[in-house]
One Martini backbone bead per residue (centre of mass of N, CA, C, O) as a GRO file, in nm:
protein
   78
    1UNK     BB    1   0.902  -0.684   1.278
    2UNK     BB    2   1.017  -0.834   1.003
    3UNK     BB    3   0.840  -0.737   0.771
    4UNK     BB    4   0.806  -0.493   0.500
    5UNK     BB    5   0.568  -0.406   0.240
    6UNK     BB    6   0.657  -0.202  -0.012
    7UNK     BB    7   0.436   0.054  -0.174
    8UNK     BB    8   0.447   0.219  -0.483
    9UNK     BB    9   0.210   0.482  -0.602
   10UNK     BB   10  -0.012   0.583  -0.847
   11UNK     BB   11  -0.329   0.573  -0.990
   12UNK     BB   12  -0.390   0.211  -0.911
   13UNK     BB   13  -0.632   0.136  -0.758
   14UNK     BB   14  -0.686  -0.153  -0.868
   15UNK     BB   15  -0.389  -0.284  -0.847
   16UNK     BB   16  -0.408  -0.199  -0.546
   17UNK     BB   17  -0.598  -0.414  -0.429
   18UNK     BB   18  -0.509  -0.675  -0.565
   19UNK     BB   19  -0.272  -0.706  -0.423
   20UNK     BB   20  -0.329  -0.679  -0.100
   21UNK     BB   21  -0.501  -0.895  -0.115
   22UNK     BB   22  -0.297  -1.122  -0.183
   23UNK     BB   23  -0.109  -1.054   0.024
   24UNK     BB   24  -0.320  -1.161   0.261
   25UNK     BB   25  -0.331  -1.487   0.133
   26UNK     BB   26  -0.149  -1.560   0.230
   27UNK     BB   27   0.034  -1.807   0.338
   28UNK     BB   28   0.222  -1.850   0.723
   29UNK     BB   29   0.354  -2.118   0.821
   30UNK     BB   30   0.643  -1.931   0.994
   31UNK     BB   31   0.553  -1.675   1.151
   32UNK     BB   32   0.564  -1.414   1.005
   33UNK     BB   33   0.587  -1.060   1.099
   34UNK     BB   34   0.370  -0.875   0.870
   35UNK     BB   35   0.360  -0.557   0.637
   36UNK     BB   36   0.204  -0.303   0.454
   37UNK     BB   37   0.332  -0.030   0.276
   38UNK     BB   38   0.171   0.281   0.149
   39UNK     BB   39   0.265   0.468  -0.111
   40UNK     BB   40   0.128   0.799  -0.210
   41UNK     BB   41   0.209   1.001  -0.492
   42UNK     BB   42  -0.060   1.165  -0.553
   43UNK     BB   43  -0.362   1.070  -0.576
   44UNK     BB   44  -0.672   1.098  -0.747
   45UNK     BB   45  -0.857   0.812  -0.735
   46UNK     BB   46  -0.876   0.663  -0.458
   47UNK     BB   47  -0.648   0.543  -0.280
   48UNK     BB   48  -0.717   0.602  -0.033
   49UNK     BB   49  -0.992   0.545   0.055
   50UNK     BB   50  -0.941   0.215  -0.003
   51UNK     BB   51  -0.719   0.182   0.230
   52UNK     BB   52  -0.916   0.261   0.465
   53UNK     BB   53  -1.127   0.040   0.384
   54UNK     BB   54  -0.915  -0.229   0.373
   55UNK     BB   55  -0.802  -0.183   0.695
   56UNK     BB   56  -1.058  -0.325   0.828
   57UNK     BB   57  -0.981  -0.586   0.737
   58UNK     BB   58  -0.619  -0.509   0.729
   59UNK     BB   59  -0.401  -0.427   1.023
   60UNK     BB   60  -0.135  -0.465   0.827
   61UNK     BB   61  -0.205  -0.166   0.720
   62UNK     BB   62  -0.048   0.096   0.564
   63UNK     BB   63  -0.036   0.483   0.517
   64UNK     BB   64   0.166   0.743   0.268
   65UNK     BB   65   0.137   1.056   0.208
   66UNK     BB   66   0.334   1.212  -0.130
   67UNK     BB   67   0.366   1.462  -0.252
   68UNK     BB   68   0.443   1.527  -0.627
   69UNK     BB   69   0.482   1.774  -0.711
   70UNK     BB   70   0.394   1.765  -1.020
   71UNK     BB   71   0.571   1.512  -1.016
   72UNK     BB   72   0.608   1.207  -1.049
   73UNK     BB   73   0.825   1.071  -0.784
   74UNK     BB   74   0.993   0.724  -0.695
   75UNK     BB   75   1.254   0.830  -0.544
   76UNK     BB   76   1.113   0.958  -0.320
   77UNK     BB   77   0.893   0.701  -0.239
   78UNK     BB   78   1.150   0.507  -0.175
   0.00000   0.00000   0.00000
């Protein structure tokens, strides 16, 4: 794998498809093997569920899921 794009996520699911989209819409001219990686901080909104669903479409697409303990924390998720 030369690139993988971290996305960290909470509660953003429509903003998260949006952008996962358009990322796997981008033309690779280059030949770069690359995938993206969800890191969801504890969504409550249906965000594995999107992301689960939408992987069936991109194939180098990944979840992983990070409970947020109470608080969402960035610096955990990153």
């Amino acid at each position: 794998m030369d690139i993988s794009v971290i996305i960290p996520t909470f509660n953003r699911v429509d903003t998260l498809r949006k952008g996962i989209e358009t990322l796997f819409n981008q033309k690779n001219t280059a030949g770069i093997d690359w995938e993206i990686i969800v890191v969801d901080n504890g969504s409550t909104d249906g965000t594995k569920q999107m992301v689960e669903s939408i992987s069936k479409k991109f194939q180098k697409l990944r979840y992983c899921y990070v409970p947020n303990e109470y608080v969402p924390n960035r610096s955990k998720v990153r």
